[in-house]
C-alpha positions, -999 to +999 in steps of 0.1 A: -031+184-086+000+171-087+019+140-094+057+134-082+078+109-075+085+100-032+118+111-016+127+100+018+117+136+031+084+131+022+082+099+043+070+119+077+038+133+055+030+095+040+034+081+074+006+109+090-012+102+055-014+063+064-024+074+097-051+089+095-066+061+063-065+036+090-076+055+118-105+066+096-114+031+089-148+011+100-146-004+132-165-039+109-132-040+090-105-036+120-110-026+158-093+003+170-066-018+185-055-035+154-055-002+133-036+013+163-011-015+159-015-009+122-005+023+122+023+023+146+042+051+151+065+076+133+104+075+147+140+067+143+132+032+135+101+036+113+118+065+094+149+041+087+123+009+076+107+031+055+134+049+036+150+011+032+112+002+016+109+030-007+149+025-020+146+007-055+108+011-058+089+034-084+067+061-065+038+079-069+027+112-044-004+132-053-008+167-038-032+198-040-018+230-030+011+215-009-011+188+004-004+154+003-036+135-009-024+099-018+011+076-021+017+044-034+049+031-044+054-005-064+089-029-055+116-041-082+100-072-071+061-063-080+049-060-043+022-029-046+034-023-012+020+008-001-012+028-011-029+055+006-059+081-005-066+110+026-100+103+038-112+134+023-097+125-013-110+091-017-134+081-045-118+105-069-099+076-091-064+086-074-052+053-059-065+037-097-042+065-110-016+061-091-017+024-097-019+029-135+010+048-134+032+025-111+019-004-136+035+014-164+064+022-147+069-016-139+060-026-173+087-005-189+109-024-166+096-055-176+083-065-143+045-079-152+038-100-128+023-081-094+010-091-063-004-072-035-014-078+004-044-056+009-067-045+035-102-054+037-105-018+026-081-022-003-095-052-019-123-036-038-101-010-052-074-037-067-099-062-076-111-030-100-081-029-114-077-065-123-063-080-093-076-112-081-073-122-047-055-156-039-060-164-001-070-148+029-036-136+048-029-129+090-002-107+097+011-099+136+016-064+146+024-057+181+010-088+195-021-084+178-035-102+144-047-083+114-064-096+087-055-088+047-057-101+016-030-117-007-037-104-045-023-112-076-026-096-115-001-111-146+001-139-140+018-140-101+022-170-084+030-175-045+056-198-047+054-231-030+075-223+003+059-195+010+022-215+009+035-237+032+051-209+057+013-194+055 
């Protein structure tokens, strides 16, 4: 296996790679409408958000023989923003991995404090790694509502205005 850091032409394969996590989901966690919405599509204007999301972040890919198994990538700001294990890689320690590295990264930076908005799926995996969750979170796509988790670890607060916009 093999560790490297995300470039925007990789962004197509974490995109089918996020895919297929959420479309491999239980329906108990999400129907299949909401991880539709979830997963959106991949085009002009998805290709451009994400490139703008992964500028300024420290990134983490994992691939076997030229397949992608996981991605994560961490903000400037300590958003874990994205993290995704294939399916057929999960419960190997990778997203811890990639989260331990992305920690380091951050630290060496100086940036401590983290915070996360994870998945019903995602919650058990952070909470192993120290993160506690703070509130339960609704998010809108394409008309319909999904449920997540706000987490924190080091000490993260949400500040006040955004309590109140919640």
């Amino acid at each position: 296996m093999e560790n490297f850091t995300l470039q925007p032409e990789h962004l197509p394969d974490c995109h089918a790679l996020l895919a297929d996590c959420v479309a491999n989901l239980p329906d108990d966690y999400y129907s299949l409408p909401a991880r539709l919405a979830w997963a959106g599509i991949w085009d002009e204007d998805c290709r451009v958000n994400w490139e703008a999301r992964l500028a300024g972040t420290w990134s983490v890919g994992i691939r076997d023989g030229g397949h992608l198994l996981a991605f994560a990538w961490l903000t400037q700001a300590g958003e874990l923003d994205m993290l995704y294990v294939a399916p057929w890689a999960q419960r190997r320690g990778l997203a811890w991995q990639m989260i331990h590295q992305l920690e380091q990264a951050a630290a060496a930076a100086g940036v401590t404090a983290l915070h996360a908005w994870a998945s019903h799926a995602a919650k058990p995996v952070l909470e192993g790694v120290g993160y506690v969750a703070v509130r339960p979170n609704r998010v809108e796509r394409d008309g319909i509502q999904l449920e997540n988790w706000l987490m924190a670890k080091g000490g993260w607060q949400e500040s006040t205005a955004a309590r109140s916009e919640a």
